[in-house]
Rosetta silent file (secondary structure, phi, psi, omega in degrees, C-alpha in Angstrom):
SEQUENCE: XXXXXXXXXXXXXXXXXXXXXXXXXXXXXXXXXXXXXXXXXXXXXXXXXXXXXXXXXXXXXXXXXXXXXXXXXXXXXXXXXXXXXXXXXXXXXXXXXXXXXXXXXXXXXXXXXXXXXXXXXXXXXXXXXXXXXXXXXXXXXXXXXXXXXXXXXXXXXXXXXXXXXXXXXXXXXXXXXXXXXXXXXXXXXXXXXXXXXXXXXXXXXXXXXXXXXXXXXXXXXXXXX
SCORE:     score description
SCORE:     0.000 S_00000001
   1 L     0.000  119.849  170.933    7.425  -15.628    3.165 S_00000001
   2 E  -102.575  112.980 -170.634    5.783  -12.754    0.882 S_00000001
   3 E   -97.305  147.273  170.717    6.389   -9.479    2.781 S_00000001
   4 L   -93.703 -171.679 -176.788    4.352   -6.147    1.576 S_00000001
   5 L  -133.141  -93.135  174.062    6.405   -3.255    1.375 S_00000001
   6 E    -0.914  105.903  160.922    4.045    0.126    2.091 S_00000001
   7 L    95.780  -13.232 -179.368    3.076    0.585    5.203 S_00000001
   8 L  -106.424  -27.677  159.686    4.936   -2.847    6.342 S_00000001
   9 L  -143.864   23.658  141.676    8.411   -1.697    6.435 S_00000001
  10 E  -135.185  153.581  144.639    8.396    1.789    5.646 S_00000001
  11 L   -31.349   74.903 -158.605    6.115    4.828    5.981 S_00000001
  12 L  -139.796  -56.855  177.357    4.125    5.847    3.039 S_00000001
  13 H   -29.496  -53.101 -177.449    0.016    6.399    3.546 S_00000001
  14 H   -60.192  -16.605  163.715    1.062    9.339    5.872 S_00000001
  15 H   -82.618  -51.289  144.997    2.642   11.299    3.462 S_00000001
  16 H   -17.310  -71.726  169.837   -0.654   10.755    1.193 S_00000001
  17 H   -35.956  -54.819 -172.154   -2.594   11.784    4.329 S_00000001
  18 H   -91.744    4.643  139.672   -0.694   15.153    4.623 S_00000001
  19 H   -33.960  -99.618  146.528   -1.055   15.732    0.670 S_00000001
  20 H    41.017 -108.318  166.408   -4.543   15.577    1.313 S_00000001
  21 H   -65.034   -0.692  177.187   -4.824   17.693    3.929 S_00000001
  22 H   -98.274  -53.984  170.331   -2.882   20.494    2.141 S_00000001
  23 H   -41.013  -60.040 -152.196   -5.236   19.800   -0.939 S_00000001
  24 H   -95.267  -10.195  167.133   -8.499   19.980    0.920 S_00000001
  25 H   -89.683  -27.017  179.489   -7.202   23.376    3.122 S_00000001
  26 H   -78.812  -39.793  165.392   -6.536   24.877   -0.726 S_00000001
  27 L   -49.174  -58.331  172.894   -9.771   23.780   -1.860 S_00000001
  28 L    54.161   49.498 -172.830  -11.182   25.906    0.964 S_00000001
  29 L   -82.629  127.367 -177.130  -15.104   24.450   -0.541 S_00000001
  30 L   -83.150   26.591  173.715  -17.794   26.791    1.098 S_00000001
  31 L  -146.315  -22.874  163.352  -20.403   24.226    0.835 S_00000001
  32 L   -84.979   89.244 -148.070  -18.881   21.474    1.232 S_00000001
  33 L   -76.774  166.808  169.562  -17.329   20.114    4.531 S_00000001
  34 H   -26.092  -47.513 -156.940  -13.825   18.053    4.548 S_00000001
  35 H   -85.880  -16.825 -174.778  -14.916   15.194    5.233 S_00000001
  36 H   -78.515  -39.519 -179.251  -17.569   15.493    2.279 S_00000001
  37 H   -71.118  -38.283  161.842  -14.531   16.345   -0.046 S_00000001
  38 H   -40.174  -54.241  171.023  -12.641   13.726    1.199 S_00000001
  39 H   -49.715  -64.196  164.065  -15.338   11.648    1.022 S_00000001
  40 H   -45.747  -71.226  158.707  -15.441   12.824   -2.872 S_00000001
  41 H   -41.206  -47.462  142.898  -11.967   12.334   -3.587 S_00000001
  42 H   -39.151  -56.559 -174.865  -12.232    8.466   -2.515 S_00000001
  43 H   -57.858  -29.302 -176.161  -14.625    8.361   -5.473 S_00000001
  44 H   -89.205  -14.541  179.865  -12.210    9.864   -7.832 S_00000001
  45 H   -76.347  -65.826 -177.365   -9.327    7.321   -6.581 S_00000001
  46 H   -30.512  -41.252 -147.015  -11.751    4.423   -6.817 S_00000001
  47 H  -107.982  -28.335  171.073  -12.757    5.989  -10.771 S_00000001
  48 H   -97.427  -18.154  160.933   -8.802    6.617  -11.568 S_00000001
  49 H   -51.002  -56.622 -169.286   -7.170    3.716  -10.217 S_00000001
  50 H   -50.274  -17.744 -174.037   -9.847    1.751  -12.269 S_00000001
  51 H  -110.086  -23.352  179.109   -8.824    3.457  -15.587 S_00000001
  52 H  -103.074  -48.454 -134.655   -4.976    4.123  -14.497 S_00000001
  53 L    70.153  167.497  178.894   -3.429    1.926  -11.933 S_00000001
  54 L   -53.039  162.967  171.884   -1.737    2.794   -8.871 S_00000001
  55 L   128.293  143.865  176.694    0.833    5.500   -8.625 S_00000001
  56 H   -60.461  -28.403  156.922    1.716    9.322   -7.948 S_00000001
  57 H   -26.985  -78.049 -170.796    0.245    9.582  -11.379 S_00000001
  58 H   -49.421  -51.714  179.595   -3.018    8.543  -10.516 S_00000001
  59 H   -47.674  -48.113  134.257   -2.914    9.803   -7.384 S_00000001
  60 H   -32.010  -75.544  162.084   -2.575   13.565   -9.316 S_00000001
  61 H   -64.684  -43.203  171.611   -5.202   13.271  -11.226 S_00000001
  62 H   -39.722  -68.882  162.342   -7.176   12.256   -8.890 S_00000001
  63 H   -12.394  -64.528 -176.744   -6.444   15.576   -7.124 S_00000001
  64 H   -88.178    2.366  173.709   -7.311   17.574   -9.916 S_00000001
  65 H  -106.667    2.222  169.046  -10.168   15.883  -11.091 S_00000001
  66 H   -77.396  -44.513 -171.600  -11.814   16.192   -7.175 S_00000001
  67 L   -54.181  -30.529 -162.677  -10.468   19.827   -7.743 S_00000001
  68 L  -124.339  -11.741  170.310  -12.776   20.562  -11.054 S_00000001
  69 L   -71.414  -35.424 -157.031  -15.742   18.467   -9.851 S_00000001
  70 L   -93.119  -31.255 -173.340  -16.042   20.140   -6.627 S_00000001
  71 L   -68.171  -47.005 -161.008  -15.119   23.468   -7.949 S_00000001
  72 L    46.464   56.077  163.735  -17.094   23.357  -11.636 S_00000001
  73 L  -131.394 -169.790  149.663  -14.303   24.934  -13.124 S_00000001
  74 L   -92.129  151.533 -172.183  -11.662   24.088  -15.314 S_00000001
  75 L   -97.296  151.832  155.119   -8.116   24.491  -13.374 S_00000001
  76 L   -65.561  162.953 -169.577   -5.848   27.284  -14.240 S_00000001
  77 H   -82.811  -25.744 -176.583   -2.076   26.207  -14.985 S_00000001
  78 H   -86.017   -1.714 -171.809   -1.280   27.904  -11.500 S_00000001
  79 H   -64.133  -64.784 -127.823   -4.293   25.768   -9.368 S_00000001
  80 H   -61.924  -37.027  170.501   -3.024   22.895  -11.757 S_00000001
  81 H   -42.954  -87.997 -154.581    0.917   23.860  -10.409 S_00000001
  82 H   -53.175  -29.794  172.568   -0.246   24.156   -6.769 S_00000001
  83 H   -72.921  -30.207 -178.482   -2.454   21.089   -6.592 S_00000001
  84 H   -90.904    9.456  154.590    0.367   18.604   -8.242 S_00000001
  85 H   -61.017  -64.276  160.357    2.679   19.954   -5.767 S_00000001
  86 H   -32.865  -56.320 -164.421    0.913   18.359   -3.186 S_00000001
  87 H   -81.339  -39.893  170.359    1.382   14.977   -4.942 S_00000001
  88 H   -52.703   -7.713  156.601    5.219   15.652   -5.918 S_00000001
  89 H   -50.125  -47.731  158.285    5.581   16.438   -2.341 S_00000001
  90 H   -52.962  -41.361  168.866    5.303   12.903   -1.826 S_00000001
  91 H   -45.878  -43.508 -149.382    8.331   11.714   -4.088 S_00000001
  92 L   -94.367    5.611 -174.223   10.675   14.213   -2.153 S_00000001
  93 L   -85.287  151.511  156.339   10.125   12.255    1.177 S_00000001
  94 L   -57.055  158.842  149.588   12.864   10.101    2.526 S_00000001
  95 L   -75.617  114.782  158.236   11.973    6.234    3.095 S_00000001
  96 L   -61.382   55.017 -144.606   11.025    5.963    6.494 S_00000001
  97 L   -90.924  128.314  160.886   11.541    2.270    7.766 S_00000001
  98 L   -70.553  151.791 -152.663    9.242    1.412   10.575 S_00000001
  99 L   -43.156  158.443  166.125   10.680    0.370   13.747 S_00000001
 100 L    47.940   16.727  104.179   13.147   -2.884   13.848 S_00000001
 101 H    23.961  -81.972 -175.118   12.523   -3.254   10.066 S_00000001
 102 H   -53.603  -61.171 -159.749   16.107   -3.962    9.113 S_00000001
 103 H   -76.708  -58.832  174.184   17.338   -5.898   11.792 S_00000001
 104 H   -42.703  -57.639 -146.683   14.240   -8.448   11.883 S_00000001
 105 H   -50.423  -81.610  169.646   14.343   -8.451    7.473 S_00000001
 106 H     7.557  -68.982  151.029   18.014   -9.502    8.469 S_00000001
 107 H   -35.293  -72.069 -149.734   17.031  -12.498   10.444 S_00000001
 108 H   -69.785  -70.508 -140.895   13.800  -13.686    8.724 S_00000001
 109 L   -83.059  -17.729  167.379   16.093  -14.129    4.875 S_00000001
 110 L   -61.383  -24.224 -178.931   19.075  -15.866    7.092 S_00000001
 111 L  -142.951   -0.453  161.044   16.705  -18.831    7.898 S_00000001
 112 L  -118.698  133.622  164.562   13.570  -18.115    5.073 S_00000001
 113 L   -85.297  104.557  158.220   13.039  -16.979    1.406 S_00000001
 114 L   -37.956   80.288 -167.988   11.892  -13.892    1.399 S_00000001
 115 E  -124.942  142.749 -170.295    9.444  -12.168   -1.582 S_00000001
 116 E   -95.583  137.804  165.570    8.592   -8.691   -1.744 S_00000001
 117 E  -152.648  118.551  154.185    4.992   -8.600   -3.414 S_00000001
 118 E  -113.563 -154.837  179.152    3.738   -5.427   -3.525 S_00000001
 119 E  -151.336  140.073 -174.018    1.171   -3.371   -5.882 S_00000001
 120 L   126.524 -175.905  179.645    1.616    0.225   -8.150 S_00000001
 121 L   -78.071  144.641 -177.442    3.916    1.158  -10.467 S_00000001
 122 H   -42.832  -41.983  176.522    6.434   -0.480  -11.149 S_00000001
 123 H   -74.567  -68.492 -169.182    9.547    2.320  -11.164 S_00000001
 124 H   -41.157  -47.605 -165.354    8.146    4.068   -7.869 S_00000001
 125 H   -71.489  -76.335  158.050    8.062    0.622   -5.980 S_00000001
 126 H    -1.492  -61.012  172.924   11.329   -0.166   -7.183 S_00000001
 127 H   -61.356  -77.188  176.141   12.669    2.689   -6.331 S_00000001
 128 H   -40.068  -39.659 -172.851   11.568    3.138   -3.103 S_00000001
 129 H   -72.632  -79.154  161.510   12.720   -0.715   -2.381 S_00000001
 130 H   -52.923   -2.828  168.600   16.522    0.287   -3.153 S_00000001
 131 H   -71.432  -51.590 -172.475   16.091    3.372   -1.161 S_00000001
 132 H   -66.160  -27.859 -172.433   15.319    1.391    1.703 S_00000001
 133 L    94.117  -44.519 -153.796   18.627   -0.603    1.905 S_00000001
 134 L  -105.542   41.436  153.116   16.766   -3.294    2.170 S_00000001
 135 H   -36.392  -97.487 -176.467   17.094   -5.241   -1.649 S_00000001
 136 H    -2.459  -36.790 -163.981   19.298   -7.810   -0.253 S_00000001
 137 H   -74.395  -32.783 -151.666   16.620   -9.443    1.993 S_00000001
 138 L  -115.687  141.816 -170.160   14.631  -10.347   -0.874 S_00000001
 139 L   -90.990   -7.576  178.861   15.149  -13.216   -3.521 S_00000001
 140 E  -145.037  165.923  172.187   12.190  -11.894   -5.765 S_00000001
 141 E  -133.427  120.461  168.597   10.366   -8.571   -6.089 S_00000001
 142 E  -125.371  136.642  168.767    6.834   -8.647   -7.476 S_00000001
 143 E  -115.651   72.236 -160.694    4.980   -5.487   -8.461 S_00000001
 144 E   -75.206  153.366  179.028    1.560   -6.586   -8.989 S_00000001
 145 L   -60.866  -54.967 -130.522   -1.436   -4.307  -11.126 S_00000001
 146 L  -162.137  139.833  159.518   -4.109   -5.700   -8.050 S_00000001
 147 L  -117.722   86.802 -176.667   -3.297   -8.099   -5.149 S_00000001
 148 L  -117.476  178.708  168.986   -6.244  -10.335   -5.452 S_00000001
 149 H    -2.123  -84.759 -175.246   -7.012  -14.237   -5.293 S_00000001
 150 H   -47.329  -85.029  178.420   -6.027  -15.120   -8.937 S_00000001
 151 H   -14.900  -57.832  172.164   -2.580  -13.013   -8.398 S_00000001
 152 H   -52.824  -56.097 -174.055   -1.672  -14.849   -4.883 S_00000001
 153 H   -61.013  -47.599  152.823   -2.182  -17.963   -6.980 S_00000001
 154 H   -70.744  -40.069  158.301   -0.120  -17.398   -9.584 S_00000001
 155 H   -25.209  -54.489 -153.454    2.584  -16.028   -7.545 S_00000001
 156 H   -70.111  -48.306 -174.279    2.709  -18.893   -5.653 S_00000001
 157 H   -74.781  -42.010 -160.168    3.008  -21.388   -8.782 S_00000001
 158 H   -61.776  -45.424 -175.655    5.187  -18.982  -10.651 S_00000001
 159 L   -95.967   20.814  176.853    7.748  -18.964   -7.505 S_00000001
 160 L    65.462   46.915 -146.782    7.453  -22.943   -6.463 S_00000001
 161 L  -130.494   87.366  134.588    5.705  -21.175   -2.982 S_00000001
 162 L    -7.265   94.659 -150.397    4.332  -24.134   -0.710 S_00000001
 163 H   -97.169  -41.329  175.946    0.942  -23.176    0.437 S_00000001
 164 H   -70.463   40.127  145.141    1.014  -25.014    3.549 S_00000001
 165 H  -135.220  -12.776  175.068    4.161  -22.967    4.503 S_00000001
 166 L   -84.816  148.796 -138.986    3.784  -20.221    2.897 S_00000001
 167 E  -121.898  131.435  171.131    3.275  -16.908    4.908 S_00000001
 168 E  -108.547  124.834  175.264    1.713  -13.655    3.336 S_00000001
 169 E  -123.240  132.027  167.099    2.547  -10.629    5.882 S_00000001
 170 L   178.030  176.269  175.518    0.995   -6.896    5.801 S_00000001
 171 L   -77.301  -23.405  161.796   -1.060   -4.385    6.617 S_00000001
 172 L   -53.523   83.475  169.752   -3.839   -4.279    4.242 S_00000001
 173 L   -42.444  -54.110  171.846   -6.965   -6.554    5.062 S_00000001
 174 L   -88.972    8.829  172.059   -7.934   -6.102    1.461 S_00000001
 175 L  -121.331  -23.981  157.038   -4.980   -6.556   -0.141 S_00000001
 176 L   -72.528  -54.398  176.184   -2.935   -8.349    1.794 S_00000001
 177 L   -73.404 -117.125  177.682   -4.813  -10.603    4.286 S_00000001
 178 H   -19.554  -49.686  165.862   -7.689  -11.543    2.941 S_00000001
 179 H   -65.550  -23.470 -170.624   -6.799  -12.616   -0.533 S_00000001
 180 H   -85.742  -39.314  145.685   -4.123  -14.115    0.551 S_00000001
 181 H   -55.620  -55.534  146.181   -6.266  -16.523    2.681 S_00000001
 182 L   -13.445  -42.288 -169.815   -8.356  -17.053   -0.167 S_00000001
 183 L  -102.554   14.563  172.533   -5.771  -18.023   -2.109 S_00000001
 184 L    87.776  -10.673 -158.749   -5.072  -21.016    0.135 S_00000001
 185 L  -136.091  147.705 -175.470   -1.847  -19.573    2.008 S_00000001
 186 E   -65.475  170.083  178.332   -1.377  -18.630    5.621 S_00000001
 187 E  -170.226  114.910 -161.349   -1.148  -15.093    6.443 S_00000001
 188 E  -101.186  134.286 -169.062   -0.071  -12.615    9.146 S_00000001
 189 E  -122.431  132.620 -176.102   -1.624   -9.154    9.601 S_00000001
 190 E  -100.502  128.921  167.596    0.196   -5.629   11.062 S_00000001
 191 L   -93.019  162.083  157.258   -2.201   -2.978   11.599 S_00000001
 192 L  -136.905  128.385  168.406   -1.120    0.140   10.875 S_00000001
 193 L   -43.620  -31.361  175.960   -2.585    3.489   11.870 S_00000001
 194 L  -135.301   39.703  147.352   -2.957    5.321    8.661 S_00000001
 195 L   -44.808  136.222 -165.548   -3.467    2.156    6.593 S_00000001
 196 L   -45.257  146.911  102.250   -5.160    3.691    3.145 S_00000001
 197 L     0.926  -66.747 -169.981   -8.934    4.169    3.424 S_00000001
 198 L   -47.853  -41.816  179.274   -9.230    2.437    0.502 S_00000001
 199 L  -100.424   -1.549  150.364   -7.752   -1.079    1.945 S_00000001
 200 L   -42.119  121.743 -165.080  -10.111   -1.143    4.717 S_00000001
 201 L  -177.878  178.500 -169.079  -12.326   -4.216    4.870 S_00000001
 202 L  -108.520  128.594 -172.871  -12.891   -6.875    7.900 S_00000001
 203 L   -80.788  125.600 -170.174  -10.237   -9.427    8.346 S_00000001
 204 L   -74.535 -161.428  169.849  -11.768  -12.575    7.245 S_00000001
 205 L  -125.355  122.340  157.372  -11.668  -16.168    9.436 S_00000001
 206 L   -57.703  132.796  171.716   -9.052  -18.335    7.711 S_00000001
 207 L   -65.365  173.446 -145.869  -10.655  -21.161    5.984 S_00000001
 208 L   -82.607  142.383 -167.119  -10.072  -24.339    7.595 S_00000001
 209 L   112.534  -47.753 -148.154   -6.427  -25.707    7.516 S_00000001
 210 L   -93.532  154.869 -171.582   -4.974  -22.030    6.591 S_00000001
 211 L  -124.459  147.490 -167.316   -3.811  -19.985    9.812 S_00000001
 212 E  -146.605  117.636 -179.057   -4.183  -16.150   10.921 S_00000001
 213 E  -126.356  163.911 -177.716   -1.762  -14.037   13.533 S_00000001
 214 E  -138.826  112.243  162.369   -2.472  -10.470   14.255 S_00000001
 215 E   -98.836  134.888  146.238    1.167   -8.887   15.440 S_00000001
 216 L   -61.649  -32.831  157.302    1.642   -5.593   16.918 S_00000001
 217 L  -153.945  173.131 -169.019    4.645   -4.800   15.238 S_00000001
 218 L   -58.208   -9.217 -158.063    7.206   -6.447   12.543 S_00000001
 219 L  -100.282  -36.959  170.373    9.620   -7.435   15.071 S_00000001
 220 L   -57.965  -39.327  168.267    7.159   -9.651   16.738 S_00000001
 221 H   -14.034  -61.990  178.096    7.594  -11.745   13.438 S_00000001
 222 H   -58.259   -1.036 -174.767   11.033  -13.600   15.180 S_00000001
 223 H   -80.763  -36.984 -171.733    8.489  -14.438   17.628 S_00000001
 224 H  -124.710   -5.083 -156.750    6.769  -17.227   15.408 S_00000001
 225 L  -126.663    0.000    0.000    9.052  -17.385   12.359 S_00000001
């Protein structure tokens, strides 16, 4: 089974979300409504991920380069303080594990092998993942650039990963789901409420052979697994 980590056992978009919203009340743009800066600020994730990768890095600039676009200034070192506040705000949070989290992980690596495959940097995920308690569960950790096709595919060979048993589970249609079907392997998808903007997309129809559950929450997992 390849478990996501973000949004699939802990809490993390929502701290992003209220980042955000402290950014875009500081911004205060008089021409410009939230949702149009918001709206902007996708575009600068979309333009720094592509040149950066994932990461509170990225995630920074991104801030401050929504911040001098929308503004047509250069920032002063304090905007430059107060906006990267916002993203270091995120670091200082606790790990959050969404409900019955442990006690299902617990189960599932007692009678399955277990791989963490997430996406981002490498230290942060890491990190977070030994925060959590929950290391033990997992017999590999992968910290992928992009979780596309090709990636799922190589995983798969790289860890001896069965495709007609193997399980992909998260919240992400586009990063999770969907490629993961693609890529030949079954795959179960958790909504989450403040899944990323960014990983929105339409849950595909498994190609034929390949299987698709929609759970309401991880715990329903012991249900089929």
């Amino acid at each position: 089974m390849l478990i996501d980590a973000d949004d699939t056992l802990w809490e993390n978009n929502v701290y992003f979300e209220q980042a955000i919203a402290s950014f875009i009340s500081y911004l205060d743009h008089q021409v410009h409504t939230p949702a149009e800066v918001r709206e902007h600020l996708n575009r600068c994730e979309h333009a720094t991920i592509a040149a950066h990768g994932y990461g509170l890095a990225s995630f920074r600039r991104s801030l401050e380069d929504c911040y001098e676009q929308l503004a047509n200034t250069s920032l002063t070192v304090e905007q430059r303080r107060r906006i990267d506040s916002f993203a270091d705000s995120i670091a200082q949070k606790e790990i959050e594990l969404l409900p019955r989290v442990a006690e299902t992980l617990e189960d599932l690596s007692a009678r399955h092998r277990l791989i963490l495959v997430t996406k981002g940097n490498y230290a942060e995920q890491t990190s977070k993942l030994e925060r959590s308690g929950l290391a033990r569960n997992f017999s590999a950790v992968e910290v992928l650039p992009e979780k596309h096709n090709e990636a799922y595919q190589a995983l798969s060979l790289n860890h001896g990963c069965e495709a007609d048993c193997t399980w992909m589970i998260g919240n992400s249609p586009k990063s999770d789901i969907n490629p993961a079907l693609n890529a030949g392997l079954h795959a179960v998808f958790i909504p989450h409420a403040f899944t990323w903007v960014l990983e929105h997309e339409t849950v595909s129809e498994p190609p034929q052979g390949r299987q698709l559950l929609q759970l309401e929450s991880f715990s329903d997992l012991l249900l089929h697994f």
